[in-house]
N, C-alpha and C positions, 0 to 999 in steps of 0.2 A: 300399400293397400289399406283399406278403411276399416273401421276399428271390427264390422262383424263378417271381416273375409275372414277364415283360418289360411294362414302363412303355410303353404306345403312346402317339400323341397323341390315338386315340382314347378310350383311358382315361384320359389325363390330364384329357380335356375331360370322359368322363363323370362322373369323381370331383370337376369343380367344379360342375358342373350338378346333382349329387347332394347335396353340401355346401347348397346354397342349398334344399332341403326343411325346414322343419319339423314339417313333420306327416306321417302315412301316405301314401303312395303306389305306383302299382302300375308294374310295368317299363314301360310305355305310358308312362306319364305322363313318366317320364325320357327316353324317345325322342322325346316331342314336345320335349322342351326342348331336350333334345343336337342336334335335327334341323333347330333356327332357325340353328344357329350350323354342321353340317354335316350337309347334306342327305343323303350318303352313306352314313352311319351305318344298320345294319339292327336289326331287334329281336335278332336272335339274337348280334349283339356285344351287347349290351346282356342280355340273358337268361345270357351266360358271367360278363360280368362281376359280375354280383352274387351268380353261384353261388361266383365267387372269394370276394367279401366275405361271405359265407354259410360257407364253407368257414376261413375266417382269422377268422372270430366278430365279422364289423366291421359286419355287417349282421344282421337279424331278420324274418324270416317269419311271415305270419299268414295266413289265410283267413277271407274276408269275401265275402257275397253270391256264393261259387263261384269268386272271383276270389285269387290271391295277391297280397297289399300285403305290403310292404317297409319298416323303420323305420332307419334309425342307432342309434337309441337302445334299450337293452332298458327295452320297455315290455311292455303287455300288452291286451288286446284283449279284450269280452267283450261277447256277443250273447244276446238275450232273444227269442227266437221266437214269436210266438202260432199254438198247434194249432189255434184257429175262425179266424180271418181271414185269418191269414200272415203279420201283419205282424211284422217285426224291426228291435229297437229294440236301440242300444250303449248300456251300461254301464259302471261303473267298479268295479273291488274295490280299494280302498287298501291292506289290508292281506294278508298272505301269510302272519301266524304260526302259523297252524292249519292250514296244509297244508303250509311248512315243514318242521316237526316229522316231519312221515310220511314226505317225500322223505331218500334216502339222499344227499345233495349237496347244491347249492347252486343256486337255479331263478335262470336268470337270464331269462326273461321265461316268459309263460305267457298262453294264449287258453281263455278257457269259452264253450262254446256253452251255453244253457239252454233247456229249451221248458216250457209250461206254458199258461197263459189270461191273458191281457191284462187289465188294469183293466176295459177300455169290453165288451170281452164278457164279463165277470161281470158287471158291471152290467144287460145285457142280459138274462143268463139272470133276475136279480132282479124284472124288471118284467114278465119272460114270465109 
């Protein structure tokens, strides 16, 4: 944490409970963990603290199914919608060179949403 946070022990515990994530996660998810170990613990401690690590760049926001998930790591996040059924399906984009180039900086993560038509409903319209 940054030199004018005060170090609680409730942040202490949530910054070990946060440490043991590998993957995405949403402030829930960290509440139920921090909350095995102290039940006291509310979401809105836990809703400040990550606006801290958001704030100090230790943390990364995304939106996913309406919800915000949470990373340590700058990654990136990226959604395939289908307009006939609704279903939405995550992707991957490895590379960033081509969009890069147009940003005036440096991306340090980044989320695409996409919409369009699923495999299985082209297919459908094919045999209609």
């Amino acid at each position: 944490m940054g030199k004018k946070s005060r170090q609680t022990k409730q942040k202490e515990l949530l910054e070990e409970e946060l440490n043991k994530f590998s993957t995405l996660f949403t402030a829930e998810d960290l509440l139920e963990k921090a909350q095995k170990r102290d039940h006291k613990l509310g979401i809105a401690t836990v809703y400040r603290f990550l606006k801290e690590l958001r704030q100090e760049h230790l943390c990364h926001t995304y939106q996913c199914s309406g919800k915000t998930i949470y990373s340590r790591e700058s990654t990136h996040h990226c959604h395939f919608h289908c307009q006939k059924c609704g279903k939405e399906e995550h992707f991957s984009v490895e590379n960033l060179d081509f969009l890069q180039k147009k940003v005036p900086g440096e991306i340090c993560h980044f989320q695409i949403d996409a919409e369009g038509i699923c495999h299985n409903c082209l297919q459908k319209e094919k045999t209609q």
